[in-house]
C-alpha positions in Angstrom: 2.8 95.5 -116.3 0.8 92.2 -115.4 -1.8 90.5 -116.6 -4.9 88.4 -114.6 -6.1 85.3 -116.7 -9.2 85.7 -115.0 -10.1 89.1 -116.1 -12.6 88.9 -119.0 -10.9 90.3 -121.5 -7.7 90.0 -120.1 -6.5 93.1 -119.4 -2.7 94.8 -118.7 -2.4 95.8 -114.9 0.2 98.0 -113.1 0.3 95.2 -110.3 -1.4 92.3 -108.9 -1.2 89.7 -111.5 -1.0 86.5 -112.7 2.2 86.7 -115.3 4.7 89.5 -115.7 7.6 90.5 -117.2 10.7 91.4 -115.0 13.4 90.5 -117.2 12.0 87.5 -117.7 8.4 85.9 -117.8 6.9 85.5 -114.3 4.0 83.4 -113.0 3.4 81.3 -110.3 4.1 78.0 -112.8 5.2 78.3 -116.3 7.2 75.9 -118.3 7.5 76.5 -122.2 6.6 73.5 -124.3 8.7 71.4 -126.4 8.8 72.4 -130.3 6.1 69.6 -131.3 3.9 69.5 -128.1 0.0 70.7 -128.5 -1.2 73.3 -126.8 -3.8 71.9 -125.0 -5.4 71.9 -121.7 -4.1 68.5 -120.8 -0.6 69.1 -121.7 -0.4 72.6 -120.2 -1.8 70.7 -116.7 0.0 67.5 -116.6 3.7 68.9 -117.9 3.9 72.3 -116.1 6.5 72.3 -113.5 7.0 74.4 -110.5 9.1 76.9 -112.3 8.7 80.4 -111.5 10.0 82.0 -114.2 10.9 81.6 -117.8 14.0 83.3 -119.7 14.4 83.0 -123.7 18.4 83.1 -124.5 16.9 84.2 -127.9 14.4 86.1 -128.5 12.1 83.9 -130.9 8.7 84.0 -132.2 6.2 80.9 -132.0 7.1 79.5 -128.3 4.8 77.8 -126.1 4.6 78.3 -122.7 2.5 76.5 -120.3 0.4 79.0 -116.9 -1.1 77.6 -113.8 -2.0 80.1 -111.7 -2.3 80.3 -107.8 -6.0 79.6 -108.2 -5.5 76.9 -110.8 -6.7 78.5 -114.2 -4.5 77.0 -116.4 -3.4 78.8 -119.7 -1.7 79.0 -122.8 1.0 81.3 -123.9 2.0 81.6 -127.4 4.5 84.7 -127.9 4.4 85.2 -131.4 7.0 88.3 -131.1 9.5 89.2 -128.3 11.6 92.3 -129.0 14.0 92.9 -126.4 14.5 97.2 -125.3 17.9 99.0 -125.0 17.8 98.0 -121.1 17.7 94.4 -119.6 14.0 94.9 -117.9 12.5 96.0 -121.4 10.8 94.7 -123.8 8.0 93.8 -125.7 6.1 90.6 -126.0 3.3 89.8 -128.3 1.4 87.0 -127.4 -1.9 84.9 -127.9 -3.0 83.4 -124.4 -6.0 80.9 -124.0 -7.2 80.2 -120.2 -8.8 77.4 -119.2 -10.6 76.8 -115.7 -8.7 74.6 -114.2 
């Protein structure tokens, strides 16, 4: 499943989006955020790198993660539980996300 930031309210798609899971989290720049950084527009814009992907060793609550997407919305990911399925490729994330036009 994927997800569009620019869908309003975000919805889950079968394909075409801007983040997904595949193992790991996938977008077209994501970087998580150190434990005291703010989640805010600035910080999400000026400290994303060109990272495509985004793997969690362990599978923690409360992570940042920083979005820019190939049309330069820029969000916020905050995965407040990740439980990882009896196979590699599953899994469920919960999350809060915040978009920002970017």
């Amino acid at each position: 499943m994927t997800l569009r930031l620019d869908d309003d309210p975000a919805t889950k798609r079968t394909a075409d989006g801007d983040l997904y899971f595949e193992k790991n989290l996938i977008a077209h720049r994501i970087t998580p955020l150190p434990a005291r950084a703010r989640g805010t527009f600035e910080t999400c814009r000026t400290r994303t790198t060109n990272a495509r992907s985004l793997k969690y060793k362990k599978p923690t609550s409360s992570h940042l993660a920083c979005v820019i997407t190939e049309h330069g919305l820029v969000g916020l990911l905050k995965i407040t539980k990740w439980e990882l399925g009896e196979w590699p490729d599953q899994g469920l994330i919960h999350f809060d996300l915040t978009v920002w036009q970017g």
